[in-house]
NUPA-400023 format. One line per 4 residues: number of its first residue (from 1); their letters; for each residue x, y, z of C-alpha. Coordinates in Angstrom, 2 decimals, m for minus. Example, Ala and Ser with C-alpha at 12.3 -4.5 7.8 and 13.67 -1.06 7.14 Angstrom:
1 = as = 12.30:m4.50:7.80  13.67:m1.06:7.14;
end
This chain:
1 = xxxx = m10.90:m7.06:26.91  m7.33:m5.84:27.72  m4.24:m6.21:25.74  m0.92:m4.91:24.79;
5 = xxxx = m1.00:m2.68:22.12  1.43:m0.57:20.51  m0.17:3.73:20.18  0.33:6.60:18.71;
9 = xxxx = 0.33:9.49:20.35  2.06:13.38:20.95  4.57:14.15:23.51  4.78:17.24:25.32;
13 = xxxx = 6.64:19.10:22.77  4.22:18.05:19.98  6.23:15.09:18.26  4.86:12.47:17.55;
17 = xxxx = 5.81:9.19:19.27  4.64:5.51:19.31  4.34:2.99:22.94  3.63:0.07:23.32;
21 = xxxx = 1.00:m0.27:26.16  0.85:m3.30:28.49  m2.99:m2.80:29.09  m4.68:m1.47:25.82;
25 = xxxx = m8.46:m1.70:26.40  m10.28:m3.24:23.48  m14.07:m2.18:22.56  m16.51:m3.97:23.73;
29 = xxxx = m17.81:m7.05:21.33  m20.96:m6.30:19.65  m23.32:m8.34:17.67  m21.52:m8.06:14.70;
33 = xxxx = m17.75:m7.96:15.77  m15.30:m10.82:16.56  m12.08:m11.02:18.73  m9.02:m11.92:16.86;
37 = xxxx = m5.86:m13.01:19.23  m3.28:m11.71:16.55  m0.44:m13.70:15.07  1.08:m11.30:12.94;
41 = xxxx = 0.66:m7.68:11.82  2.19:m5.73:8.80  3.79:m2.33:9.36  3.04:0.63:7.56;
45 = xxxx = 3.49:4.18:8.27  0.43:5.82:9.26  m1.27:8.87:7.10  m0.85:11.85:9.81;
49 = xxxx = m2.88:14.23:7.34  m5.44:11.73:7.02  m5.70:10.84:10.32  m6.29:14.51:11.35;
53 = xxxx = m8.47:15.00:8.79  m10.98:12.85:10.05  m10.04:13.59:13.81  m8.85:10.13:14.54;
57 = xxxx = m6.08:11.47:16.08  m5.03:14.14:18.56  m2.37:14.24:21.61  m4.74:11.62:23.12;
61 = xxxx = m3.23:8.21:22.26  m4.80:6.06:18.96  m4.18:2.59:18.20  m1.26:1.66:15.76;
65 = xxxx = m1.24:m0.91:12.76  m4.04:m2.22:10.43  m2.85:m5.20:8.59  m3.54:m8.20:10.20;
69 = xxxx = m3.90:m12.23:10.60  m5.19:m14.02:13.29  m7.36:m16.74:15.16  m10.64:m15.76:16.12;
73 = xxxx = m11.50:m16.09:19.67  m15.03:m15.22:19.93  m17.38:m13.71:18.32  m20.78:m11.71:18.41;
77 = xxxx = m24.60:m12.95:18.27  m25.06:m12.18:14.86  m21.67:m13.26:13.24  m22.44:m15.51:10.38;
81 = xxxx = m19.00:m15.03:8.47  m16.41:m16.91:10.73  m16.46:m19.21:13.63  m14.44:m19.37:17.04;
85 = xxxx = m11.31:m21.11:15.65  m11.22:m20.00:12.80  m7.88:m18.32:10.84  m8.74:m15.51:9.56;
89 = xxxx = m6.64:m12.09:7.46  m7.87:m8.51:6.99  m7.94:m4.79:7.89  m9.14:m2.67:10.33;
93 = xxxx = m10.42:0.59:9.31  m8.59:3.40:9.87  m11.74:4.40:12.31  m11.05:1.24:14.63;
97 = xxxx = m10.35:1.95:18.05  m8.78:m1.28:18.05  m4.74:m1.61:17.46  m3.78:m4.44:14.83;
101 = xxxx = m0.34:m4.40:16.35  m1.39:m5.92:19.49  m1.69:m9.18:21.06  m5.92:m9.05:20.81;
105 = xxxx = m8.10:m6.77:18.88  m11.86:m5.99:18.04  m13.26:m6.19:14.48  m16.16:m6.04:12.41;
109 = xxxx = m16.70:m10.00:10.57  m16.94:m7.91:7.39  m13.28:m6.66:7.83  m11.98:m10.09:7.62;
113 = xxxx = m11.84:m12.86:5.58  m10.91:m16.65:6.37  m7.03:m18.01:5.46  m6.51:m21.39:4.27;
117 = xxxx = m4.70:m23.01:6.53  m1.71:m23.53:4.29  m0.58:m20.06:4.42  1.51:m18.66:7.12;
121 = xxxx = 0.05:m15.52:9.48  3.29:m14.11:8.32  2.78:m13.88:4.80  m1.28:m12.83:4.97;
125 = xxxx = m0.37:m9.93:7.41  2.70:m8.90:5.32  0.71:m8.83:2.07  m3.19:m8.21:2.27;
129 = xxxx = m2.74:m4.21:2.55  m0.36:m3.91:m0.07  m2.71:m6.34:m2.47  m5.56:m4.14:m1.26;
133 = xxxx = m4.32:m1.08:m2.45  m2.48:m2.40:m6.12  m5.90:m4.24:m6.78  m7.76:m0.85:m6.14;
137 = xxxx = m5.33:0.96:m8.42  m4.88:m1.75:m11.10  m8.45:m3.45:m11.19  m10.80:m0.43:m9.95;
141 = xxxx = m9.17:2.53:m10.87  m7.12:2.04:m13.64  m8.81:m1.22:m15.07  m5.85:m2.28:m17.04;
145 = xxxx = m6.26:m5.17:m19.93  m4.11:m7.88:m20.98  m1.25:m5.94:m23.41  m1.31:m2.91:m22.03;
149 = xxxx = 1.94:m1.40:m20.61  2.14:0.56:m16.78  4.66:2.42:m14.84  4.93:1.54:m11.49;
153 = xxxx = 7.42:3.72:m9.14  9.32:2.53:m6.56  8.52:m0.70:m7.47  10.55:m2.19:m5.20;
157 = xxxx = 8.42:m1.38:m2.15  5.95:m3.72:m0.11  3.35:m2.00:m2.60  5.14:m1.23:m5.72;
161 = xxxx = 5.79:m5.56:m5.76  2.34:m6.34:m5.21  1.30:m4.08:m8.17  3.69:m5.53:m10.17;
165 = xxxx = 2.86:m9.20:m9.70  m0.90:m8.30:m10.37  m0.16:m6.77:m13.62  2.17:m9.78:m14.57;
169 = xxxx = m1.00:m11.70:m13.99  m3.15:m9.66:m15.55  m1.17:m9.68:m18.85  0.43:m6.35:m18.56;
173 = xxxx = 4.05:m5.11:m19.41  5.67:m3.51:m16.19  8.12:m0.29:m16.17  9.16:0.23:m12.68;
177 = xxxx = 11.78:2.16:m11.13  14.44:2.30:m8.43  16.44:4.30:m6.81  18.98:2.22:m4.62;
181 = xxxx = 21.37:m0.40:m5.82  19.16:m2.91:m3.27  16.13:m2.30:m5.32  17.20:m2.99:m8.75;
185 = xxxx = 19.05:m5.86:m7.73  15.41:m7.20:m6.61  13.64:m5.83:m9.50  15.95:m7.52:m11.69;
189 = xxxx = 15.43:m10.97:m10.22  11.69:m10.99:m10.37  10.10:m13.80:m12.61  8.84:m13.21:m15.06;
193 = xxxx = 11.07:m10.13:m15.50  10.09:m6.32:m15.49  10.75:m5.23:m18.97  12.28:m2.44:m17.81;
197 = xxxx = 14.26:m1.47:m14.59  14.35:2.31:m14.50  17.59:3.02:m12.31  16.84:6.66:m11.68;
201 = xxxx = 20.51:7.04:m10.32  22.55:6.37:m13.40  19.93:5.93:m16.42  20.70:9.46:m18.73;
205 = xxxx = 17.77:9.66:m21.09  14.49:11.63:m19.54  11.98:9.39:m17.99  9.56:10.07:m21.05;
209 = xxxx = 11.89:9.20:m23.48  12.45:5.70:m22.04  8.83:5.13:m21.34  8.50:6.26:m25.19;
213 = xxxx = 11.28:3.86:m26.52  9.53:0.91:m24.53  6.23:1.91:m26.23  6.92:2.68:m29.74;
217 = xxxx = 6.67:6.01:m29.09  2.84:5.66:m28.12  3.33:6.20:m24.29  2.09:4.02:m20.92;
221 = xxxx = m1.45:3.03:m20.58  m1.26:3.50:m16.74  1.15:5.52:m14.10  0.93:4.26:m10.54;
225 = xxxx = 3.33:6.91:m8.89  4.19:7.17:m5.15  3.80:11.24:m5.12  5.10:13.79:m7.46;
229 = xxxx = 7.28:16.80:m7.39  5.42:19.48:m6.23  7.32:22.51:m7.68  8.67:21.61:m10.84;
233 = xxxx = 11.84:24.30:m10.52  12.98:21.72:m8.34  14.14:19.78:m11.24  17.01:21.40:m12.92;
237 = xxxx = 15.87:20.37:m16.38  12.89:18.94:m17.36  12.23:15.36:m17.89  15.83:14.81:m16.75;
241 = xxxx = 15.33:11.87:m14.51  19.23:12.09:m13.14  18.42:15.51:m12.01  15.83:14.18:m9.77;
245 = xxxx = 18.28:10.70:m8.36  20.21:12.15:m5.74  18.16:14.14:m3.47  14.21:13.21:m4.39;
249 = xxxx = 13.29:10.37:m6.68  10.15:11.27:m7.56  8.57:12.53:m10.92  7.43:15.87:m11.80;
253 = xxxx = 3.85:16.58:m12.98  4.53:17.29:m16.54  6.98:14.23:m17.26  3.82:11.76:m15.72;
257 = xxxx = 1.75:13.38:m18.31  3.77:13.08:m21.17  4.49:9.61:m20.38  1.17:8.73:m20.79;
261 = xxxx = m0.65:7.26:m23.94  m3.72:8.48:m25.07  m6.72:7.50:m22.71  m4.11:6.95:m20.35;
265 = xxxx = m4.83:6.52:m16.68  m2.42:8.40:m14.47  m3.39:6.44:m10.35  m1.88:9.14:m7.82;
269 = xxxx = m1.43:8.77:m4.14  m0.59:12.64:m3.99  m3.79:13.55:m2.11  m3.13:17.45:m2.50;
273 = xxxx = m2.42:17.16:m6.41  m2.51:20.35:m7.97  m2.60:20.65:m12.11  m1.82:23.65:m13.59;
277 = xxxx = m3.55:24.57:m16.52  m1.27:23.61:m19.21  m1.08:20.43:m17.49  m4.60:20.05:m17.57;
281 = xxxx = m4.69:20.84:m20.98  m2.18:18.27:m21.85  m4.71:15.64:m20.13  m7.81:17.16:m22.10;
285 = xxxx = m5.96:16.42:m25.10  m4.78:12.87:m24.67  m8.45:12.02:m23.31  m6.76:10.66:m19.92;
289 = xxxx = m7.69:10.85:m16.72  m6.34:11.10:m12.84  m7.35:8.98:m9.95  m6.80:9.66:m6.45;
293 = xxxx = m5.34:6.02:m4.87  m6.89:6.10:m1.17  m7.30:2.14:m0.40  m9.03:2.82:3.10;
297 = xxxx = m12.09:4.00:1.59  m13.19:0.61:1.36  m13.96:0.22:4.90  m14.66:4.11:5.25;
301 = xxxx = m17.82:3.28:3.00  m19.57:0.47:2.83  m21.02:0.98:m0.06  m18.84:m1.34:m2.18;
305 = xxxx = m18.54:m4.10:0.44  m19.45:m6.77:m1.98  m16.67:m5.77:m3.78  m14.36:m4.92:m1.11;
309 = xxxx = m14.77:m8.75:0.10  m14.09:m10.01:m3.40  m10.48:m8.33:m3.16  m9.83:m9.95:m0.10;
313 = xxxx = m11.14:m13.57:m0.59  m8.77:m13.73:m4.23  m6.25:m12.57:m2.48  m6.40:m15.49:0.12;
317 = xxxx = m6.58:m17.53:m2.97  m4.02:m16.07:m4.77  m1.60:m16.77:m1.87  m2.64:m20.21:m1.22;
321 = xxxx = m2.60:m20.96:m4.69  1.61:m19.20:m5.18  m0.32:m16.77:m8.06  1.54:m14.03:m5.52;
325 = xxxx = 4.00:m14.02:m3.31  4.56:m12.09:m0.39  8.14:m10.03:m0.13  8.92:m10.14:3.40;
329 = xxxx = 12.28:m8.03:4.47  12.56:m9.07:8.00  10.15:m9.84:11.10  10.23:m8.11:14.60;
333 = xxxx = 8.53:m8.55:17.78  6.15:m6.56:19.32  8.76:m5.27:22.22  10.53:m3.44:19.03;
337 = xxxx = 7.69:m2.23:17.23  8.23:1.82:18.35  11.87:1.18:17.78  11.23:0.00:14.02;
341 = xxxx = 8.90:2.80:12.95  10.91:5.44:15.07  14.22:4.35:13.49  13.94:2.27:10.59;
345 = xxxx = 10.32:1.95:8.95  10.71:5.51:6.72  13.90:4.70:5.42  13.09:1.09:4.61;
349 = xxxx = 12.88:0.33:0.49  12.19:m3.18:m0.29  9.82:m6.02:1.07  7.89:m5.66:3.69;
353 = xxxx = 8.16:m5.75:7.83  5.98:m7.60:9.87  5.18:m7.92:13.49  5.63:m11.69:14.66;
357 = x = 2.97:m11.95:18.06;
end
């Protein structure tokens, strides 16, 4: 099966540069896979390191985009899950040689789950990744209860929302932060309402102290960061969160650890974290822990597939049922798709952009 399919790939120089390719060749269908024509796909910025770390990607081309709903076309001779006809959302893995920002793809029927008809391809695609990876962080990792309180950074992203409706639902008071006047306008019109906005432009108290204030002085049961300062001489005084507004937004080591409470749960996405040892010591002593937030090891494993399919069929009822809704910036089509990531994708801050087929 052919299709057109936006790739990855290196240029000459080395760079790396994204086409869209009018005849993509799909894998063949197996027992167990299904073709999905694709209605909509999410964008998200692939993980270079990651991808050459498991040699999924080289100056040879790879396929582009994971986040996907569509109607499935056919399917294999031992496909129990879904039907031809049927709507269905999901991800591929990031081991797929199929593209999910593409006009067909190729998929295993336990990648996929169906989508009640009442929600729009628009809003599955533009939501199920991002709800994957805050209900790994929030549910798996840092198993947060009802009363607890979590910091969520830039919690204006396509992420950073999703956490922070799950926690609202969950029972759990949300800190999150900004860092552009378009992001704390949204944070501040979310219902119900973050109980704290953390402008890190103009706010002049250290992050810890704020997350202290907020706590009665006991600290945050969970930190969901979006990486961390690695050298902390980059910050010109510690815990001085206007220090860190201008130039990079994001939190040093030791003010994460402070923040936290004891048995606090600090969920990282830095996947080269390294803790010096009064850092570590600071951790021993508080009786908290890390975890390392990698969402695709799901599908890398199927180990947990049980669980992996729970996520995805509350999600679908979640949506259907307005628990959480999807923060959609703006749609493109697939003719702009290299333009988007070359141009616009990294510097994008709120919501989410999705591919309309």
């Amino acid at each position: 099966m052919q299709a057109r399919a936006v790739v990855l790939k290196r240029d000459e120089s080395g760079h790396r540069i994204c086409e869209l390719r009018e005849s993509f060749e799909c894998p063949p269908l197996d027992e167990l896979s299904i073709a999905v024509k694709i209605k909509a796909c999410g964008l998200s910025l692939p993980d270079y390191k990651i991808l050459e770390e498991f040699k999924l990607i080289s100056k040879k081309e790879h396929p582009f985009g994971r986040e996907i709903s569509g109607v499935v076309t056919n399917v294999g001779s031992a496909v129990t899950r879904v039907s031809i006809g049927d709507e269905v959302a999901g991800l591929l893995p990031l081991d797929s040689a199929s593209a999910g920002c593409a006009t067909f793809c190729v998929m295993s029927q336990f990648d996929v789950v169906r989508k009640p008809e009442k929600i729009d391809h628009i809003d599955a695609a533009g939501c199920i990744g991002d709800v994957v990876r805050a209900y790994t962080a929030l549910h798996y990792q840092a198993r947060v209860c009802g009363g607890e309180t979590v910091l969520i950074f830039n919690g204006a992203s396509a992420s950073g929302v999703m956490a922070i409706q799950l926690a609202h639902i969950w029972g759990v008071k949300v800190l999150a932060t900004a860092s552009s006047e378009e992001e704390v306008i949204y944070l501040e019109s979310l219902q119900p309402s973050i109980a704290n906005v953390i402008d890190l432009r103009k706010t002049k108290k250290s992050l810890v102290d704020i997350c202290m204030d907020e706590t009665g002085g006991l600290g945050v049961d969970c930190v969901i960061d979006n990486g961390v300062v690695r050298q902390d001489d980059e910050v010109k005084e510690q815990g001085d969160v206007s220090s860190l507004s201008s130039k990079n937004p994001l939190p040093s080591k030791h003010d994460v650890i402070c923040c936290l409470a004891v048995a606090g749960r600090w969920i990282t996405s830095l996947q080269d974290l390294q803790l010096d040892p009064p850092d570590s010591q600071m951790l021993y002593l508080k009786g908290a822990s890390v975890s390392f937030l990698f969402e695709h090891s799901w599908v890398l494993s199927r180990g947990q597939q049980g669980r992996y399919l729970h996520i995805l069929s509350d999600i679908m009822e979640k949506l259907s049922n307005s628990i959480i809704r999807p923060v959609i910036h703006h749609t493109v089509s697939l003719e702009d798709v290299c333009d988007t990531i070359q141009t616009q994708l990294s510097q994008h801050k709120v919501g989410k952009v999705v591919v309309r087929m």
